[in-house]
N, C-alpha and C positions, 0 to 999 in steps of 0.2 A: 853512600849518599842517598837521603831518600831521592823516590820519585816525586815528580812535580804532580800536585791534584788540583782539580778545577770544580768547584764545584758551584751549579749555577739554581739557582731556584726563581722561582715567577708565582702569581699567587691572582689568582681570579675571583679567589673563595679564601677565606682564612688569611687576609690580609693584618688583621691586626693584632694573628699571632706569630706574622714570619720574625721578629728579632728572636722571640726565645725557640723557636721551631731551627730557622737558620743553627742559634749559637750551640743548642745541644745537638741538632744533627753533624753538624761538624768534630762535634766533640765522640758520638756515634763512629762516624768512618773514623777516626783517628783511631780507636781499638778494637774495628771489625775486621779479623783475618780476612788477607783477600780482597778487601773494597776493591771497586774498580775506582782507579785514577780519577777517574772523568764521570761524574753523577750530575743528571739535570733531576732536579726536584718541582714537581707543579702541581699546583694545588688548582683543581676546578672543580667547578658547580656541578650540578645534576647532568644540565643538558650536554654537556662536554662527557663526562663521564657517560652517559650512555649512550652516547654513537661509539665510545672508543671502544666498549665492552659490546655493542652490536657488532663492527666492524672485525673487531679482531677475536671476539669468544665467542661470535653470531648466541650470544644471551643479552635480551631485552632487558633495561632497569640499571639503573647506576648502582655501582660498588664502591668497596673502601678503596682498594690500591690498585691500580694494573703495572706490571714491571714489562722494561724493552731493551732486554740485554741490546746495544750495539755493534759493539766490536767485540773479537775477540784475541788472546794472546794467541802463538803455535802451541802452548800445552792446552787448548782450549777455555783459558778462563777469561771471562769478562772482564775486559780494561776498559768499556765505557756503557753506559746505561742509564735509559730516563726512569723515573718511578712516578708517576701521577696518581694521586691523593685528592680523595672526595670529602673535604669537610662535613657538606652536609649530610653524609653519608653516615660520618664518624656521630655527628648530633643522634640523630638516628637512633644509633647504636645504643648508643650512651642510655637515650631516654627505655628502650626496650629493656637493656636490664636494670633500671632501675633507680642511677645514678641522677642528681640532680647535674642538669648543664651546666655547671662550672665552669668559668675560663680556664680552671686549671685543669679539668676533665677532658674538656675537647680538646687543649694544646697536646694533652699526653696521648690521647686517642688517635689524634691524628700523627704524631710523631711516633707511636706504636704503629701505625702503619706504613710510615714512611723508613722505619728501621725495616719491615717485614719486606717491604721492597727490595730493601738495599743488601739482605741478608741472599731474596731470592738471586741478586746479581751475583752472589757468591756461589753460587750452586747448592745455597739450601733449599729444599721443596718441603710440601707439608701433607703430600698426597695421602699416604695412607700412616695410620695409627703410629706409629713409631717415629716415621719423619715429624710428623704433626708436634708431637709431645719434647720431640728434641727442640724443633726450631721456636717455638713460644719458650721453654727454657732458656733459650742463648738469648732470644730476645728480653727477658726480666731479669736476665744477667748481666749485659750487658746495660739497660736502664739503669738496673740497679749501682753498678760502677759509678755511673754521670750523676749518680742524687737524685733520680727521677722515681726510684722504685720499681716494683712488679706488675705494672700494666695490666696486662694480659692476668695473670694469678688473679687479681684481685678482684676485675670483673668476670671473670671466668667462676668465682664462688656464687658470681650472684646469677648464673644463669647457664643451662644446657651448654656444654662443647658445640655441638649444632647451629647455637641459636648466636652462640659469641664467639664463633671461629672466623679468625679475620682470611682472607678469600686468597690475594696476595698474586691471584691471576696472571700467569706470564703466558702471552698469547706463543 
């Protein structure tokens, strides 16, 4: 019998892409080995985003995701965890390599970040070259599964690994 999953999202920023943000992140944890049960999703604006990255990464300036494993199981894995997600961080993004702001650019931008959360609650990191290369992998694997495509691949053609590495910050 599955376990029961809760999954709660709130949107300060990016309110009028949470139905397809919601229906594909759902669809997300439904075939991420490992999800935790229990996922709070929150989309905020700048000024939210960076007290949470001053407070917990003491780095000045809003970013795309911060992740906050919760709980944990006794074999150590994350059975609950928030992911908070900077729209206008993802815009940002978007415009630096090159892409026009599309509704459909920033819903998957931001939803590429909100999978890169949900990945970090699994104990994927992306610290050094080889984690890096793995976890954007599962992540356009994954997309690509739900019909969304290779996020990450595709803007990653149009600009430096440095310059379009999503951050994914777990304090």
């Amino acid at each position: 019998m599955p376990k029961p999953v809760s999954i709660e999202f709130s949107a300060r920023s990016g309110q009028a892409h949470l139905p397809w943000l919601r229906r594909k992140f759902l669809e997300l944890h439904s075939i991420t080995p490992h999800a935790p049960a229990h996922v709070s999703v929150a989309l905020v604006g700048d000024r939210v985003m960076d007290r949470l990255h001053r407070e917990f990464m003491n780095i000045s300036g809003p970013t795309d995701v911060l992740t906050f494993p919760l709980d944990f199981d006794p074999r150590g894995r994350c059975t609950a965890g928030e992911i908070v997600v900077c729209p206008p961080e993802a815009r940002r993004r978007i415009e630096r390599v090159g892409y026009s702001v599309r509704t459909s650019h920033l819903r998957e931008e931001i939803l590429l970040y909100m999978l890169h959360g949900l990945l970090h609650l699994t104990g994927l990191d992306d610290i050094d070259p080889s984690d890096y290369h793995h976890m954007h992998r599962t992540e356009d694997r994954l997309l690509r599964r739900i019909g969304v495509g290779p996020v990450f691949a595709r803007k990653a053609g149009h600009a430096s690994s440095t310059a379009r590495r999503t951050s994914g910050e777990s304090p």
